[in-house]
KOLVOFI-531581 format. One record per residue: chain; x, y, z of N, C-alpha, C, O in turn; residue in one letter. Coordinates in Angstrom, 3 decimals. Example, Ala and Ser with C-alpha at 12.3 -4.5 7.8 and 13.67 -1.06 7.14 Angstrom:
# KOLVOFI-531581
r chaine=A | n.x=13.190 | n.y=-5.690 | n.z=7.800 | ca.x=12.300 | ca.y=-4.500 | ca.z=7.800 | c.x=13.200 | c.y=-3.300 | c.z=7.800 | o.x=14.236 | o.y=-3.319 | o.z=8.465 | residu=A;
r chaine=A | n.x=12.850 | n.y=-2.250 | n.z=7.080 | ca.x=13.670 | ca.y=-1.060 | ca.z=7.140 | c.x=12.900 | c.y=0.030 | c.z=7.870 | o.x=13.409 | o.y=1.138 | o.z=8.039 | residu=S;
END
This chain:
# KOLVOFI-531581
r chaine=A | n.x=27.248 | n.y=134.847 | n.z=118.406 | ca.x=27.996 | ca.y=135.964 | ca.z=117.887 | c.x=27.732 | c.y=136.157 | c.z=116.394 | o.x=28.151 | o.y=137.181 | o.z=115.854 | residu=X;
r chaine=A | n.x=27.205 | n.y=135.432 | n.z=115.842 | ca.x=26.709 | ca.y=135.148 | ca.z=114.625 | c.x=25.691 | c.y=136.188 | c.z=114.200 | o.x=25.758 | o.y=137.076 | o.z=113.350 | residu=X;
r chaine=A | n.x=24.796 | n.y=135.847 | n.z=114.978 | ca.x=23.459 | ca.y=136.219 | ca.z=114.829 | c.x=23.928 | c.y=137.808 | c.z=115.360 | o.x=23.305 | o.y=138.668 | o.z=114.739 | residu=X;
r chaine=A | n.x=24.782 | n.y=138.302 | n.z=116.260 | ca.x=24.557 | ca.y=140.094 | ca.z=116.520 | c.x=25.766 | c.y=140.534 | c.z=115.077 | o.x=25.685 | o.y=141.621 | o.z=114.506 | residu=X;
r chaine=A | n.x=26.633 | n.y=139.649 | n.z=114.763 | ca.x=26.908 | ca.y=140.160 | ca.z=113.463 | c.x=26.414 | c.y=139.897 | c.z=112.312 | o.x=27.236 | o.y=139.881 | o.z=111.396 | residu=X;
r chaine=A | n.x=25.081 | n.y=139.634 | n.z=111.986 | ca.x=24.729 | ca.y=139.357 | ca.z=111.237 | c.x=23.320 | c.y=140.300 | c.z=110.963 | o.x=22.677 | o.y=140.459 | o.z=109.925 | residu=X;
r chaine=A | n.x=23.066 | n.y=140.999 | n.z=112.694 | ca.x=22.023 | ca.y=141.737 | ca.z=112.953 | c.x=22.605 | c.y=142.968 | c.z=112.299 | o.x=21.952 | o.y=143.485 | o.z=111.393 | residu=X;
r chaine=A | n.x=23.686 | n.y=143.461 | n.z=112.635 | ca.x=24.840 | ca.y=144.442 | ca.z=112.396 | c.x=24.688 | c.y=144.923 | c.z=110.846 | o.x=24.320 | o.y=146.025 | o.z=110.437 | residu=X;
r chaine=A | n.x=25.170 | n.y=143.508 | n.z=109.935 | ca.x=24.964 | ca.y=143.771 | ca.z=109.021 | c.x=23.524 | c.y=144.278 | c.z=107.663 | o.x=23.352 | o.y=144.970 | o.z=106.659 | residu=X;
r chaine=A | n.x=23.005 | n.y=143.583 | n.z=108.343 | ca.x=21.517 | ca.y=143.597 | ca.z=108.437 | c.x=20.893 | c.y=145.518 | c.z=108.414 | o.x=19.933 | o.y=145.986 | o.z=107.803 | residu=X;
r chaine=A | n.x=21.807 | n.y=146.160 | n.z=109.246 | ca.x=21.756 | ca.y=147.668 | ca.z=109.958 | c.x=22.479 | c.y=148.082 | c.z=108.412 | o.x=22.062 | o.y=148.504 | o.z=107.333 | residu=X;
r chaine=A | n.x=23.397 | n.y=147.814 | n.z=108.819 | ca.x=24.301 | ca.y=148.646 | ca.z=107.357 | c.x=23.410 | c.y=148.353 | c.z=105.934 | o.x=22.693 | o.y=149.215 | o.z=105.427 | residu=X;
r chaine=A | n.x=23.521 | n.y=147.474 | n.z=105.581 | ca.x=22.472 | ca.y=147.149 | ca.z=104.371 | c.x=21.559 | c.y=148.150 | c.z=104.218 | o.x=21.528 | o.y=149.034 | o.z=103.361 | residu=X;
r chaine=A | n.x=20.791 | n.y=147.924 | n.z=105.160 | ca.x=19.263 | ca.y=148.416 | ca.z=105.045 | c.x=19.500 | c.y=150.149 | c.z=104.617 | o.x=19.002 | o.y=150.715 | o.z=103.643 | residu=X;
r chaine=A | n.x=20.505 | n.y=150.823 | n.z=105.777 | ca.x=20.984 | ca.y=152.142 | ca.z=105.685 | c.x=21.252 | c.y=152.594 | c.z=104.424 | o.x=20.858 | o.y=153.638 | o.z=103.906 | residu=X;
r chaine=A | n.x=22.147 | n.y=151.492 | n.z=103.833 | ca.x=22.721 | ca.y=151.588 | ca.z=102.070 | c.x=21.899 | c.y=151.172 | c.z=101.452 | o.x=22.231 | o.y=151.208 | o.z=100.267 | residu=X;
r chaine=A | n.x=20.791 | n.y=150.704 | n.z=101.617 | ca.x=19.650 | ca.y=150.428 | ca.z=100.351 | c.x=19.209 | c.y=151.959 | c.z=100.764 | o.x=20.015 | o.y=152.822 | o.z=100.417 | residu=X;
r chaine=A | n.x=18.363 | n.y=152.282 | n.z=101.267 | ca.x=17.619 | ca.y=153.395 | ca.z=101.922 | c.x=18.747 | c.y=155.435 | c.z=101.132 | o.x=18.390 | o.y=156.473 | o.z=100.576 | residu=X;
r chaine=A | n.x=19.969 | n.y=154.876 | n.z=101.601 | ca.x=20.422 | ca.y=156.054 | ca.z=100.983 | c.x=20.205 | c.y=157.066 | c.z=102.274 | o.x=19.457 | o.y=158.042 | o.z=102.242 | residu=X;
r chaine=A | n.x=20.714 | n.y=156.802 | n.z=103.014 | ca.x=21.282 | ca.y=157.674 | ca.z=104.559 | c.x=21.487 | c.y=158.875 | c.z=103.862 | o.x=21.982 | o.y=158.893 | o.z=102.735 | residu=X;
r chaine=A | n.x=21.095 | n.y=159.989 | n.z=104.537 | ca.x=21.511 | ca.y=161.121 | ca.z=104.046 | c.x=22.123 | c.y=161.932 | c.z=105.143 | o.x=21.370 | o.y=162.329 | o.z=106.033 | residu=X;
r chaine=A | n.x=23.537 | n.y=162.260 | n.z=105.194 | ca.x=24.364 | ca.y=162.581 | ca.z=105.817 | c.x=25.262 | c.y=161.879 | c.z=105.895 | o.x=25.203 | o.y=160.650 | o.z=105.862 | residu=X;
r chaine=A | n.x=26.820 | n.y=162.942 | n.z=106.081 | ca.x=28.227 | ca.y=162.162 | ca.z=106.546 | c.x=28.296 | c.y=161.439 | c.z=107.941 | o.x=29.101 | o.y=160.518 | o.z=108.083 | residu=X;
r chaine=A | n.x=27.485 | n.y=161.822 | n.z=108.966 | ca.x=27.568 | ca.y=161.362 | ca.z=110.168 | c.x=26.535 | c.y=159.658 | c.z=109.919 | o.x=26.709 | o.y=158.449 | o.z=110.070 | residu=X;
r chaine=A | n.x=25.812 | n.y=160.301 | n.z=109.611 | ca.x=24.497 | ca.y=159.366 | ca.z=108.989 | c.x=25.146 | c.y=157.775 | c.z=108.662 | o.x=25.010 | o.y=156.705 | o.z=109.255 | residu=X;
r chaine=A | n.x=25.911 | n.y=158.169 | n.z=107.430 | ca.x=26.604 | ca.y=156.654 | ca.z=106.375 | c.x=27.521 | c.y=156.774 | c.z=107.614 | o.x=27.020 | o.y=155.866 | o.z=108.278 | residu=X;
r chaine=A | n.x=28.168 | n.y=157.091 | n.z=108.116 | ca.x=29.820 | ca.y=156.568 | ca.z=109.280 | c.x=28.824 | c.y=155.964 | c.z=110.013 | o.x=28.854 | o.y=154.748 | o.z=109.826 | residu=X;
r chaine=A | n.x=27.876 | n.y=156.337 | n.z=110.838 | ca.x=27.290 | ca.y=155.806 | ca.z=111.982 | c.x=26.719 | c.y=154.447 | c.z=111.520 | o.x=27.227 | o.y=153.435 | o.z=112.004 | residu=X;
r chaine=A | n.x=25.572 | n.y=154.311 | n.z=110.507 | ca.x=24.301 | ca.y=153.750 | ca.z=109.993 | c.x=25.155 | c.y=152.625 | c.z=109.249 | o.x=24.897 | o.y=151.436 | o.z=109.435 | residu=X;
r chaine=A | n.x=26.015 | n.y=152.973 | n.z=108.539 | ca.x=26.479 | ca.y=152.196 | ca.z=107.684 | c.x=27.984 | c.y=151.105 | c.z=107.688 | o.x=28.132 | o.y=149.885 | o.z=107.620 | residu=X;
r chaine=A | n.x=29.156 | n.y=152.552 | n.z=107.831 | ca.x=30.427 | ca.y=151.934 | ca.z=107.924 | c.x=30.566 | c.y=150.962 | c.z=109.454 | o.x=30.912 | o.y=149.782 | o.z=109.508 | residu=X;
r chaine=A | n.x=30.236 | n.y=151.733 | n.z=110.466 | ca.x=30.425 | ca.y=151.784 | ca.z=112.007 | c.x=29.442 | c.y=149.995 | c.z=112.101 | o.x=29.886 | o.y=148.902 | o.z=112.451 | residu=X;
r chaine=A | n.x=28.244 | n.y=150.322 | n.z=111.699 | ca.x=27.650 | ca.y=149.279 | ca.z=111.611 | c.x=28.227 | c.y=148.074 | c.z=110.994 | o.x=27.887 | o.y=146.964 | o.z=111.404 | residu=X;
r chaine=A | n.x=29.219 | n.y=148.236 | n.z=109.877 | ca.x=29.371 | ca.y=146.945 | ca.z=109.663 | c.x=31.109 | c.y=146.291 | c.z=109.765 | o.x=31.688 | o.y=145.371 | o.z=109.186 | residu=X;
r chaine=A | n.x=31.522 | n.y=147.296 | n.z=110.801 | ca.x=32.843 | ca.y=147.108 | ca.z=111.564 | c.x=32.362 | c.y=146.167 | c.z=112.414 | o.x=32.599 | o.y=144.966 | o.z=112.282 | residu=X;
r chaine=A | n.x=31.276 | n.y=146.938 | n.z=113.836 | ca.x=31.023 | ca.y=146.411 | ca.z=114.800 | c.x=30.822 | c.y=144.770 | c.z=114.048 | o.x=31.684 | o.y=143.900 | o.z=114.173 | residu=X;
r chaine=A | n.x=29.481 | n.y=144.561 | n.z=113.242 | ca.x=29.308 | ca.y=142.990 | ca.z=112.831 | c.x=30.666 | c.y=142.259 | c.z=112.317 | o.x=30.857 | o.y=141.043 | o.z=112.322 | residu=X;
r chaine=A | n.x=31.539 | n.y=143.234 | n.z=111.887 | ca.x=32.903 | ca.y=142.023 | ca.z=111.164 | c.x=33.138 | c.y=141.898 | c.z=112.909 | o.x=32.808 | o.y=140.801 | o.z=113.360 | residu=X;
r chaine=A | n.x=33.435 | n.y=142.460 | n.z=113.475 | ca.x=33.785 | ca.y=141.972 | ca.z=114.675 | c.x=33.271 | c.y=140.789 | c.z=115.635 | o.x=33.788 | o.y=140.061 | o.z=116.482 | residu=X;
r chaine=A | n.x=32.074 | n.y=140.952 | n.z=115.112 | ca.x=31.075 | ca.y=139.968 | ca.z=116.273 | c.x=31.065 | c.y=138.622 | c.z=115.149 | o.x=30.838 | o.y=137.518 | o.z=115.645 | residu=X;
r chaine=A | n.x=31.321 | n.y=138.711 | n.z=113.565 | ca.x=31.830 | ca.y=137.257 | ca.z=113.190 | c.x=32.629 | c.y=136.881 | c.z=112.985 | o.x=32.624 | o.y=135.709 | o.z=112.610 | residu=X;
r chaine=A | n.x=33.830 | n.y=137.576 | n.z=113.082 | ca.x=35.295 | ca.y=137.392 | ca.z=113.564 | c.x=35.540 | c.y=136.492 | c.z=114.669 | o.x=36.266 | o.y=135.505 | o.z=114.783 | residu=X;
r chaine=A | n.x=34.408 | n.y=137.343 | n.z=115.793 | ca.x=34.263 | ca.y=135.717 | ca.z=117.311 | c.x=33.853 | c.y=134.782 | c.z=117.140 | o.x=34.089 | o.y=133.800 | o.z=117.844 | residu=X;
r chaine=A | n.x=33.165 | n.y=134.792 | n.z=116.220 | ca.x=32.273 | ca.y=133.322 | ca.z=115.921 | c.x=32.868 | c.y=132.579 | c.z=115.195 | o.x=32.689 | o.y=131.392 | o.z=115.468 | residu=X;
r chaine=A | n.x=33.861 | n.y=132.891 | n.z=113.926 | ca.x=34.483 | ca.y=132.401 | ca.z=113.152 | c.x=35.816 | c.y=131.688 | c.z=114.047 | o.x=36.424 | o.y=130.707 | o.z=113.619 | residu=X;
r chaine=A | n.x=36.211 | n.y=132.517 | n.z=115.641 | ca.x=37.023 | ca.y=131.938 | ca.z=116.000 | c.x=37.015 | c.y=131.087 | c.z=116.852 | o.x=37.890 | o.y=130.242 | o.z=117.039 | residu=X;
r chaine=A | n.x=35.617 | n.y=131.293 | n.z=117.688 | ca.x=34.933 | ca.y=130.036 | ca.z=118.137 | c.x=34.819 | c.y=128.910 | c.z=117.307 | o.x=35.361 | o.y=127.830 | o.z=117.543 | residu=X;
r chaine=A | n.x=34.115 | n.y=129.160 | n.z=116.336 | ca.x=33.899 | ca.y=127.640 | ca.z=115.557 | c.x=35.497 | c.y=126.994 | c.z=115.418 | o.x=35.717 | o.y=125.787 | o.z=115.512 | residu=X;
r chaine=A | n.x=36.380 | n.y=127.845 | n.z=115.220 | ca.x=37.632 | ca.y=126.962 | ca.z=114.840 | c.x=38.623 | c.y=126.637 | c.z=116.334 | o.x=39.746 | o.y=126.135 | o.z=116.286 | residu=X;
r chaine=A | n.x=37.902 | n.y=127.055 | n.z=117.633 | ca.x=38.015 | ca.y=126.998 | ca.z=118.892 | c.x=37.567 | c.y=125.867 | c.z=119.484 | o.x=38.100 | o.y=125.212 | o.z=120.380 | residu=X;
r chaine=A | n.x=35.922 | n.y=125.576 | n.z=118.565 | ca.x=35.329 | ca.y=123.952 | ca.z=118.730 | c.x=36.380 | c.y=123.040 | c.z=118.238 | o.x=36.766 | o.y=122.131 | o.z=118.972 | residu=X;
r chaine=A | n.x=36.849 | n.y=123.195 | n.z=117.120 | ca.x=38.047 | ca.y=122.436 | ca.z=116.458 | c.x=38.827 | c.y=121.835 | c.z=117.059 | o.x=38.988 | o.y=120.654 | o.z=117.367 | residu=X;
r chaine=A | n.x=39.678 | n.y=123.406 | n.z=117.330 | ca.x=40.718 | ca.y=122.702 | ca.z=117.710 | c.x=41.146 | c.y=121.690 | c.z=119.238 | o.x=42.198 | o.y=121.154 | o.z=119.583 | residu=X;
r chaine=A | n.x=39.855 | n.y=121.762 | n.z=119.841 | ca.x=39.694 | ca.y=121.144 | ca.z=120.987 | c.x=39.164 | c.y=120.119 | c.z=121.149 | o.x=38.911 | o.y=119.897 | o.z=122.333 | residu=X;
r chaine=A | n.x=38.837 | n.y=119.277 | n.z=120.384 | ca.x=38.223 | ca.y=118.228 | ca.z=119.973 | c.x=39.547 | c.y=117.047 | c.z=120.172 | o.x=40.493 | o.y=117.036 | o.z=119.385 | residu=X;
r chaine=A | n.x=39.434 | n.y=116.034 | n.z=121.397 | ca.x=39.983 | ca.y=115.209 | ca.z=121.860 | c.x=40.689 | c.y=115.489 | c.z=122.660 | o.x=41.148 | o.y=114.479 | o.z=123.193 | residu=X;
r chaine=A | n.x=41.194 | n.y=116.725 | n.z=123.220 | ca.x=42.196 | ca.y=117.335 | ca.z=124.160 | c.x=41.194 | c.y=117.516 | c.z=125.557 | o.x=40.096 | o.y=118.055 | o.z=125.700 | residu=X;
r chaine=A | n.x=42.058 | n.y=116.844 | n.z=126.457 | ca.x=41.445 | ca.y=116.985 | ca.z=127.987 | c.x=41.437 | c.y=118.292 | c.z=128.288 | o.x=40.414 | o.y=118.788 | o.z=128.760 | residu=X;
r chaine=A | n.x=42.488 | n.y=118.999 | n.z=128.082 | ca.x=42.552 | ca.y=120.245 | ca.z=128.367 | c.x=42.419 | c.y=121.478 | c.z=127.143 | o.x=43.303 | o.y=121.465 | o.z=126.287 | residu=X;
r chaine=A | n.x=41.376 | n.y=122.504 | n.z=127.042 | ca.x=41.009 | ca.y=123.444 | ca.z=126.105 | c.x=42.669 | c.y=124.385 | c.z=126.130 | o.x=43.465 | o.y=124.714 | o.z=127.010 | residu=X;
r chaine=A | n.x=42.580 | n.y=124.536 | n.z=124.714 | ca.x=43.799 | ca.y=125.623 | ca.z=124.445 | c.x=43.235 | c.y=126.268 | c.z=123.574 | o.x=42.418 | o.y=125.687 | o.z=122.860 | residu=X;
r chaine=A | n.x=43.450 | n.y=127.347 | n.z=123.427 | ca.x=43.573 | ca.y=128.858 | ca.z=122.805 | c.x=43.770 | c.y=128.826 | c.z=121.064 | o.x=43.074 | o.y=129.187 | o.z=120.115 | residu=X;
r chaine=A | n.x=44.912 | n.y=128.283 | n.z=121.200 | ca.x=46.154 | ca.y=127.826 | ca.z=119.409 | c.x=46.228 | c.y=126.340 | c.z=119.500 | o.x=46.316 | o.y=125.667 | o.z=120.526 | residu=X;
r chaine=A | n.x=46.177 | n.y=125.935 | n.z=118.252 | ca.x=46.734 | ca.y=124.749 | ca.z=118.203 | c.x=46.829 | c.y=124.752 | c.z=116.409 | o.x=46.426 | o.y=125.496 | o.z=115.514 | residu=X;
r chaine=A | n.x=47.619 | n.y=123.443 | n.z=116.496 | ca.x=48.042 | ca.y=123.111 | ca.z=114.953 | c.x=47.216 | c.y=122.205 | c.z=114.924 | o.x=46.428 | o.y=122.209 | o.z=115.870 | residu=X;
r chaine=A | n.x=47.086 | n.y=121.340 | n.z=114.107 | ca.x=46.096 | ca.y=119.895 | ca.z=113.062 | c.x=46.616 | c.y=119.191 | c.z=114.109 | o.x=47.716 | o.y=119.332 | o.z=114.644 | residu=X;
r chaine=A | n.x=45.603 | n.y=118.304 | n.z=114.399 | ca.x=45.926 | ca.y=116.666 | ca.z=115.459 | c.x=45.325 | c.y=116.287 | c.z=114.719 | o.x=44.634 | o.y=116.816 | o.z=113.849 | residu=X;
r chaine=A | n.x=45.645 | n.y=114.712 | n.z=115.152 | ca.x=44.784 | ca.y=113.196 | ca.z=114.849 | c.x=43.523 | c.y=113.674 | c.z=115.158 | o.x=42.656 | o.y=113.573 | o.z=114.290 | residu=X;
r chaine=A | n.x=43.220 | n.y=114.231 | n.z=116.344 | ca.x=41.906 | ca.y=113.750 | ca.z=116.827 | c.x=40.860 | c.y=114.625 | c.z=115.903 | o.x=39.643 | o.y=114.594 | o.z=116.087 | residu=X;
r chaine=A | n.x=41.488 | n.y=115.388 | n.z=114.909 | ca.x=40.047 | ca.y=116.019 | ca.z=114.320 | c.x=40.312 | c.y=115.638 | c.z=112.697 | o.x=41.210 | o.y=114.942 | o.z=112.223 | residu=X;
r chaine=A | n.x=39.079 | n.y=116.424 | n.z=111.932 | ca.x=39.742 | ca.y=115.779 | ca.z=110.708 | c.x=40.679 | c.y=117.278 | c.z=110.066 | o.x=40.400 | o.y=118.402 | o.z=110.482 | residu=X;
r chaine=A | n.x=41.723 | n.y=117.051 | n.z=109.079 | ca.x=42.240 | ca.y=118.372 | ca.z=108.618 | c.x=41.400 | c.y=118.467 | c.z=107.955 | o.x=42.249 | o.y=119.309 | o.z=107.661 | residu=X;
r chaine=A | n.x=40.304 | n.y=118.519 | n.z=107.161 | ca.x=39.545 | ca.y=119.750 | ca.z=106.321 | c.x=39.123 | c.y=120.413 | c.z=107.316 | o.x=39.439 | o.y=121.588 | o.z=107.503 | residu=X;
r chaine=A | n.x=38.103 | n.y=119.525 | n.z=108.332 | ca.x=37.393 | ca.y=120.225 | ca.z=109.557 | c.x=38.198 | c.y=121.401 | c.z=110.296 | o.x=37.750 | o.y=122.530 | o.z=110.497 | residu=X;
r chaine=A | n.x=39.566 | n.y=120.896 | n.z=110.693 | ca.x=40.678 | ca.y=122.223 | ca.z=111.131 | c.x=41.068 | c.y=123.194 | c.z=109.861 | o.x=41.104 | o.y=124.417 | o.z=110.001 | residu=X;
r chaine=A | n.x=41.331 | n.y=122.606 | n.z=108.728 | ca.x=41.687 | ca.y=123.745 | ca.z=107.649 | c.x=40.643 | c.y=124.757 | c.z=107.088 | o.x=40.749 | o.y=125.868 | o.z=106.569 | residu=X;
r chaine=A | n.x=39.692 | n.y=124.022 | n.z=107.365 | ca.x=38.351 | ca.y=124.547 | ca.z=106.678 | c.x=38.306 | c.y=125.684 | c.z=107.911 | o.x=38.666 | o.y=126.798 | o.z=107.531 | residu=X;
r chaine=A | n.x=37.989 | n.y=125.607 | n.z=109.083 | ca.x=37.935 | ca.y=126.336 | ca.z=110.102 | c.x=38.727 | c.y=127.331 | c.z=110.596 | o.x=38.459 | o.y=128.244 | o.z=111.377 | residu=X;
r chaine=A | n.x=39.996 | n.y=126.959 | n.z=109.896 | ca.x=41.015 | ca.y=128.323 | ca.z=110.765 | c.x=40.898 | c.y=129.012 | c.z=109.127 | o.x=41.258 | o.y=130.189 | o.z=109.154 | residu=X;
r chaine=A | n.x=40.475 | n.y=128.541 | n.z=107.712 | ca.x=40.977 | ca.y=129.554 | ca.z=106.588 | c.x=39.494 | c.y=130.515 | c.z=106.932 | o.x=39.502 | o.y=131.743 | o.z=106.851 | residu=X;
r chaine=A | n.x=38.630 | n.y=129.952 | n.z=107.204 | ca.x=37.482 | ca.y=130.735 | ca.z=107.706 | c.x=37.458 | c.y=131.784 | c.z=108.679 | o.x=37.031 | o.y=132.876 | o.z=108.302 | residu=X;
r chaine=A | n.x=37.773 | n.y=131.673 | n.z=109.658 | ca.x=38.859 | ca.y=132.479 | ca.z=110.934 | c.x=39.196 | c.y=133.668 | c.z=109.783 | o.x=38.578 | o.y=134.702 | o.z=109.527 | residu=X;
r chaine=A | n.x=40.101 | n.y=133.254 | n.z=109.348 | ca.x=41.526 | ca.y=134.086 | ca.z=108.740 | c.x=40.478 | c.y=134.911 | c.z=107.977 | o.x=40.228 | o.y=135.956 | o.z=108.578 | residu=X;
r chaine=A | n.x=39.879 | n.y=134.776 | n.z=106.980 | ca.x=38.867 | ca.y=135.223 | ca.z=106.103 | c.x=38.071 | c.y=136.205 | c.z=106.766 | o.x=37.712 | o.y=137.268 | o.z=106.261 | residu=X;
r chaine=A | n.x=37.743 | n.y=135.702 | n.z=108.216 | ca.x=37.042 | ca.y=137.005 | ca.z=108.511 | c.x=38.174 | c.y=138.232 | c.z=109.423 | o.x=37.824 | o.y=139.379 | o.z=109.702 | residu=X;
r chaine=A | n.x=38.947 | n.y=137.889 | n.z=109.612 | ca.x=40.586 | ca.y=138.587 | ca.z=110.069 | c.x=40.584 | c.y=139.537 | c.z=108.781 | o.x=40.744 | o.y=140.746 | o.z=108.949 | residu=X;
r chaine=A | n.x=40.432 | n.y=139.090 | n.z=107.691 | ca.x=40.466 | ca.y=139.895 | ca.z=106.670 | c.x=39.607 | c.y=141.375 | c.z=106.106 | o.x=39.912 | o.y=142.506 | o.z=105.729 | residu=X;
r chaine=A | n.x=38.469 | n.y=140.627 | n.z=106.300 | ca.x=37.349 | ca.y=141.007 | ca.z=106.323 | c.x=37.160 | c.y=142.679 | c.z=107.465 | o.x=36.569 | o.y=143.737 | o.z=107.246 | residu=X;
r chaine=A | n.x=37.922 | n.y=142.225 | n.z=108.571 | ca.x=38.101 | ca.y=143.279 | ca.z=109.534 | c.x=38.936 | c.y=144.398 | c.z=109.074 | o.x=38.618 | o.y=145.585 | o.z=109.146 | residu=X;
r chaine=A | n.x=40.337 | n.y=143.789 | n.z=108.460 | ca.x=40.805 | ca.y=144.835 | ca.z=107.953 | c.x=40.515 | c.y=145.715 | c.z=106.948 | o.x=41.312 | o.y=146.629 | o.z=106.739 | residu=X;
r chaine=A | n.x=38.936 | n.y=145.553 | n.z=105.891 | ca.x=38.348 | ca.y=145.843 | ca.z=105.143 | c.x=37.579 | c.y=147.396 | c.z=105.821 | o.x=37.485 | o.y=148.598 | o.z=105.572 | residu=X;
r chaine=A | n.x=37.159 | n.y=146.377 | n.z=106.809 | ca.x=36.159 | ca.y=147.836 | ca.z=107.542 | c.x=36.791 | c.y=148.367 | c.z=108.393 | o.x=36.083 | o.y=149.080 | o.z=109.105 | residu=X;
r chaine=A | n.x=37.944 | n.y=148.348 | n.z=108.689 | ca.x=39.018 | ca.y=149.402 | ca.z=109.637 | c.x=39.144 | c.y=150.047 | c.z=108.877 | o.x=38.723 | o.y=151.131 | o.z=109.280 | residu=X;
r chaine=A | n.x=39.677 | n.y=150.179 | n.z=107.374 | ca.x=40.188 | ca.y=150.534 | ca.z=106.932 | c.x=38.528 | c.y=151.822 | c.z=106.625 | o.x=38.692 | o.y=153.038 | o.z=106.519 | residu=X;
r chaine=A | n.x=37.795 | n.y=151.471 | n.z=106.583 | ca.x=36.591 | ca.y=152.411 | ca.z=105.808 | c.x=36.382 | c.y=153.559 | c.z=107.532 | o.x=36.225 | o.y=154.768 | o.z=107.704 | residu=X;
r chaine=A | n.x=36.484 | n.y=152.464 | n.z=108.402 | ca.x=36.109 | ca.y=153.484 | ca.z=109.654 | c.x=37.374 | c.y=154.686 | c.z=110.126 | o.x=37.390 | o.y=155.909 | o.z=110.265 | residu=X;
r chaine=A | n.x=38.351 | n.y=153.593 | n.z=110.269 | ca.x=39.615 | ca.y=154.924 | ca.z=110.356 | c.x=39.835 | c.y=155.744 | c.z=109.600 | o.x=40.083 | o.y=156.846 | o.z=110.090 | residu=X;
r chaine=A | n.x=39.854 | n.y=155.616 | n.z=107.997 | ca.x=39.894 | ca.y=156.684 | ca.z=106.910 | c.x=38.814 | c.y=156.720 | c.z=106.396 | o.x=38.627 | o.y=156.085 | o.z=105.358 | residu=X;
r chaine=A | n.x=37.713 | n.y=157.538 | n.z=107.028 | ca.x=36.248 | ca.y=157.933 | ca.z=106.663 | c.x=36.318 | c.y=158.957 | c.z=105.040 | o.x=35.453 | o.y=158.951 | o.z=104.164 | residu=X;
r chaine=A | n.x=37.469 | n.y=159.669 | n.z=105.041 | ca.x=37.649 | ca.y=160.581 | ca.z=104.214 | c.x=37.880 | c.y=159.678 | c.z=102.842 | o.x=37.511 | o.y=160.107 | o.z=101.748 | residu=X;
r chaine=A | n.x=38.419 | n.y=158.596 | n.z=102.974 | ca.x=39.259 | ca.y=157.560 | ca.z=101.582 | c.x=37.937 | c.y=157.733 | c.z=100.298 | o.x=36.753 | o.y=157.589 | o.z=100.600 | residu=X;
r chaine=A | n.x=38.379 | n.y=158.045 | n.z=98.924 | ca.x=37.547 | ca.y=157.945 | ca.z=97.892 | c.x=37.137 | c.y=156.549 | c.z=98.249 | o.x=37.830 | o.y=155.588 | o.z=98.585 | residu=X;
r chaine=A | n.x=35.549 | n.y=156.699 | n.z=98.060 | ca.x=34.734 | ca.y=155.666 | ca.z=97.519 | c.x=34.344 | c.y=154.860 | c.z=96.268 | o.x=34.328 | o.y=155.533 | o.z=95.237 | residu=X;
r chaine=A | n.x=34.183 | n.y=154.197 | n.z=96.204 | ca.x=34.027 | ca.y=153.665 | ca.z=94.623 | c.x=32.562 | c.y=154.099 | c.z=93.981 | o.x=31.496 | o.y=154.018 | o.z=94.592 | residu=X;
r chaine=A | n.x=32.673 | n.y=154.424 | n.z=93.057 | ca.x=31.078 | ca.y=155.141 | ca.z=92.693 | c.x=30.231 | c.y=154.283 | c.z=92.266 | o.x=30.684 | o.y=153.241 | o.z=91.792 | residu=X;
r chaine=A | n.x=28.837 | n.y=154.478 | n.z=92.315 | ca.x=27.755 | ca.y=153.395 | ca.z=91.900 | c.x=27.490 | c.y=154.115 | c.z=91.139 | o.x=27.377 | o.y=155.340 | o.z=91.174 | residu=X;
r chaine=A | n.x=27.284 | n.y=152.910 | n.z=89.856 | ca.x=27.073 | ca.y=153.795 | ca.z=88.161 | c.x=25.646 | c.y=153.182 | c.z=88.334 | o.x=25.330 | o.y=152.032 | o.z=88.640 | residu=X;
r chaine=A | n.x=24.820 | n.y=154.348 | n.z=88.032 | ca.x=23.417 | ca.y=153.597 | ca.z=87.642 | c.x=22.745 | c.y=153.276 | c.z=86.442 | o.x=21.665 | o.y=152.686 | o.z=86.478 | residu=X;
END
């Protein structure tokens, strides 16, 4: 999940180096593109902290808090990472749902 959000981003970049020309163009090429990738490392970010938290448990769960059986940086490190890209999502919702929102200008 890494690697298709990372392909994702990869899309948007290139679009914003290049200088897309059109409104449909930057939403599609650019914003849209790098929603879809926060999304696809959003899974990965919650997988990795999914490896975590399952580490010594016979049975896989979903949530969990810090156990013995892992180390807490390994769980803290992993769910603030999670969260970070949780964040990250609400970054590019925010650009895809309000396409219209002022942009910040590039001074050259």
């Amino acid at each position: 999940s890494f690697a298709e959000g990372s392909l994702l981003f990869m899309v948007g970049a290139a679009a914003a180096t290049f200088e897309v020309r059109g409104e449909w163009a930057r939403l599609a090429l650019i914003d849209q593109a790098y929603f879809a990738g926060s999304l696809w490392f959003s899974l990965g970010a919650y997988l990795g902290w999914f490896e975590v938290i399952n580490v010594g448990h016979a049975t896989r769960v979903l949530f969990a808090g810090p156990s013995r059986a892992q180390s807490a940086s390994g769980y803290w490190g992993a769910l603030f990472y999670f969260l970070g890209a949780l964040l990250f999502n609400v970054n590019t919702v925010t650009v895809v749902a309000w396409p219209a929102a002022p942009q910040l200008a590039v001074v050259a």
